[in-house]
KOLTI-756935 format. One record per residue (C-alpha): x, y, z; residue in one letter. Coordinates in steps of 0.05 Angstrom, whole numbers, plus 5000, padded with zeros to 4 digits. Example, Ala and Ser with C-alpha at 12.3 -4.5 7.8 and 13.67 -1.06 7.14 Angstrom:
# residues 2
524649105156A;527349795143S;
This chain:
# residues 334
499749605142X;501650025080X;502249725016X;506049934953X;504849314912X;504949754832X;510849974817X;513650374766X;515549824716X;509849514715X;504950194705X;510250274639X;509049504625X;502049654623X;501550244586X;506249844531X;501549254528X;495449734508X;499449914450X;503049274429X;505849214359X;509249644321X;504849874263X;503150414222X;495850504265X;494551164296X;494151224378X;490851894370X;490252384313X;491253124320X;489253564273X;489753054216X;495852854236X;497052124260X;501751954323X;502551204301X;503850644348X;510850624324X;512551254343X;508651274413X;512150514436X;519350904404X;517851444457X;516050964518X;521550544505X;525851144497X;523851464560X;523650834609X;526150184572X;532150244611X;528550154677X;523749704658X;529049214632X;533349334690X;527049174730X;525048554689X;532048224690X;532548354775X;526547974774X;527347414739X;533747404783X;529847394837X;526046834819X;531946374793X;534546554873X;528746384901X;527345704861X;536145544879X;533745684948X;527445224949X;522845794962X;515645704921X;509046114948X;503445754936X;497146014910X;493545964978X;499246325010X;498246864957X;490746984960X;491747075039X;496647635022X;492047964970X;486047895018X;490348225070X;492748745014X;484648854993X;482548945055X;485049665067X;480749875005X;473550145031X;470549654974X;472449204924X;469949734872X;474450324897X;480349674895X;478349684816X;478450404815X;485450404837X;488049894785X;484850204733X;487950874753X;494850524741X;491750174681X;493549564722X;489948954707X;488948404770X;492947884736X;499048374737X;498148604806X;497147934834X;504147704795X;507648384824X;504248184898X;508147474892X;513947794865X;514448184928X;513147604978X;518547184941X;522747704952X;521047865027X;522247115034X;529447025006X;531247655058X;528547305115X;530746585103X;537146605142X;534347095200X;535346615258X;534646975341X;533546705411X;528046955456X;534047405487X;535647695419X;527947815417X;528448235487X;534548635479X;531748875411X;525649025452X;528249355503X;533649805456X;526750005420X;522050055458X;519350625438X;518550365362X;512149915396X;508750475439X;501350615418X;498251355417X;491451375432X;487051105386X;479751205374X;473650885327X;469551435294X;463651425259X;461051985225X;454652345194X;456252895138X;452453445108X;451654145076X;447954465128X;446754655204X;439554575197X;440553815148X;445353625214X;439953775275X;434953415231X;439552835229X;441052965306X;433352965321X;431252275283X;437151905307X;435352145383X;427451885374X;432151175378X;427750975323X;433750875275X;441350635294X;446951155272X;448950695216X;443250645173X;442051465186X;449351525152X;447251055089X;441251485075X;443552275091X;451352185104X;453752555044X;462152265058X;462951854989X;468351465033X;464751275098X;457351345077X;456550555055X;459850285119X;454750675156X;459951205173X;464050805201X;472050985197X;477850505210X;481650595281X;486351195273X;490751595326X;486152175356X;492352595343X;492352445270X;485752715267X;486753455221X;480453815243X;481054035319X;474254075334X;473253325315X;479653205348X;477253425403X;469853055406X;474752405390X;477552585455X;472452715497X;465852415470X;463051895515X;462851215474X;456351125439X;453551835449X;453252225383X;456152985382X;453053665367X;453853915297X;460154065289X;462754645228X;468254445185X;470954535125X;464654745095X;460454225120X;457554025179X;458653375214X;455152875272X;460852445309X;460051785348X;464951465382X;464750685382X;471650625419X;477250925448X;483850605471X;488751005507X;496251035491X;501150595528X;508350465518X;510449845485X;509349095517X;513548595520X;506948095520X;502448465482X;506548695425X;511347965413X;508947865348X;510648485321X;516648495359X;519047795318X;516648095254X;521448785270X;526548405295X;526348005227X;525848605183X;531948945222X;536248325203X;534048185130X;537848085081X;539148625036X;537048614962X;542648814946X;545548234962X;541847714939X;541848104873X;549648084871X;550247344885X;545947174839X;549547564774X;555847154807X;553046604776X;548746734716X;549446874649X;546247434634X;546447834553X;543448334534X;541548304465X;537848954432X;543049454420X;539550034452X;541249714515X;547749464509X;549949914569X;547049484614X;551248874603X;557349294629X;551849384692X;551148684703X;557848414689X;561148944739X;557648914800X;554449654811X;555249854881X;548050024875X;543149564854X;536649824824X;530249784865X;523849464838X;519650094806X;521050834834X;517650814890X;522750444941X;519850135000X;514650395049X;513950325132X;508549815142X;508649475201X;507448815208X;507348665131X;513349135119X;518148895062X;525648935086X;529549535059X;531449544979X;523848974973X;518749254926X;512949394981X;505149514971X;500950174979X;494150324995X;490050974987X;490251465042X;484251475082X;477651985058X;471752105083X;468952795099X;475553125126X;
């Protein structure tokens, strides 16, 4: 699944509460001369209060829609979602590196990962289908649920020829597994404490041909030659390899409910209108008084959650217009 769970508004929202207040104190000093918080939070709000108070008021819409609806997710539904979000992150430390590249704190993320399942929630409510609406969606996509082949790598990175047959030679003695030889020489910051182990990816996803290739062909559990790339030398093991096969009307139910769902949820859009139907909703500061004309006449587009719009995830996927989460792209030696 791919997640997008920080948006936008709330990276602003936190680079606003570093600097809360509106005093006199400098932010930075340059040259002798002060940039005061004033004139910094002046600039932020200047630049992006609009969408972060668009983005505040559709959520708190949001909310008041899901509590008229009876929705609620409880706090055990919520850690299962964050576990499930947490889990694409190599480590719980490079999950805090992420945050804190957004100067996101957990609290906020875990408020904007519950603002996106209320959401997801309210879309699918009414979604109602037989199991023949389930296999003539099938069958008019079928080829949404194929699967390319797909492979389980593991790999062993260094600087040279010479550091890689070294590597080669110890690991054939059968004195010491593959893993633990890639936690002491791998040199791939991203694979090296999972004993080089990468996630299952499609072998035609792979960038480099020649490890392409030893995806391809490798017999499972044999380790490669050194392979050149990129500068650096690599050892490959397979630990599996699936082929590709078109989509199953067994295999793949599930994810054909959860599709079928996503295809007919509710747009935000829509829940967004209703809900201005019937609230009251002023704006008071007058550098945002356009934005009562916004919500008293109905835009015909409704803003999204953040910038970032929603993201194809598969089974987790938010339905069109939902704020969805992210996840960092994959690293390792390629």
């Amino acid at each position: 699944m791919t997640y997008r769970y920080v948006s936008y508004a709330v990276i602003v929202l936190a680079m606003v509460a570093t600097v809360a207040g509106c005093g006199n104190s400098p932010v930075a000093v340059v040259d002798g001369v002060k940039i005061t918080e004033k004139q910094f939070n002046d600039r932020l709000v200047s630049m992006a209060g609009h969408d972060v108070l668009r983005d505040m008021i559709d959520r708190e819409l949001i909310r008041q829609a899901a509590a008229d609806a009876g929705i609620e997710i409880t706090e055990e539904q919520l850690d299962s979602e964050i576990q499930e979000a947490k889990a694409q992150f190599d480590s719980e430390e490079q999950f805090n590196q992420w945050l804190a590249g957004r100067n996101v704190t957990q609290d906020e993320w875990r408020e904007h990962v519950r603002m996106m399942m209320i959401t997801r929630a309210l879309a699918l409510k009414d979604v109602q289908y037989t199991d023949e609406d389930l296999r003539r969606f099938f069958e008019e996509n079928k080829d949404r649920f194929a699967r390319p082949a797909l492979v389980s790598l593991s790999e062993i990175v260094v600087n040279s020829e010479e550091d890689a047959r070294e590597v080669l030679a110890e690991l054939e003695k059968g004195e010491t597994s593959f893993g633990d030889l890639a936690r002491r020489y791998s040199l791939s910051p991203t694979t090296k404490d999972r004993g080089g182990e990468r996630p299952e990816m499609p072998i035609d996803n792979i960038p480099i041909e020649p490890i392409r290739e030893a995806a391809r062909t490798l017999p499972i559990g044999h380790a490669s030659e050194p392979i050149a790339a990129e500068g650096q030398w690599y050892i490959i093991m397979v630990r599996d390899r699936k082929p590709a096969r078109e989509g199953s009307w067994e295999e793949d139910h599930e994810l054909i409910k959860e599709q079928y769902e996503l295809a007919n949820a509710r747009p935000l859009e829509d829940i967004l209108k209703e809900q201005i139907r019937t609230s009251n909703i002023t704006i008071v500061d007058p550098r945002f008084q356009d934005l009562n004309e916004i919500y008293t006449a109905l835009p015909s587009e409704m803003p999204q959650f953040g910038a970032e719009g929603p993201a194809s995830v598969g089974a987790g996927e938010a339905p069109a217009n939902m704020p969805a989460p992210e996840a960092p792209a994959e690293g390792g030696g390629e």
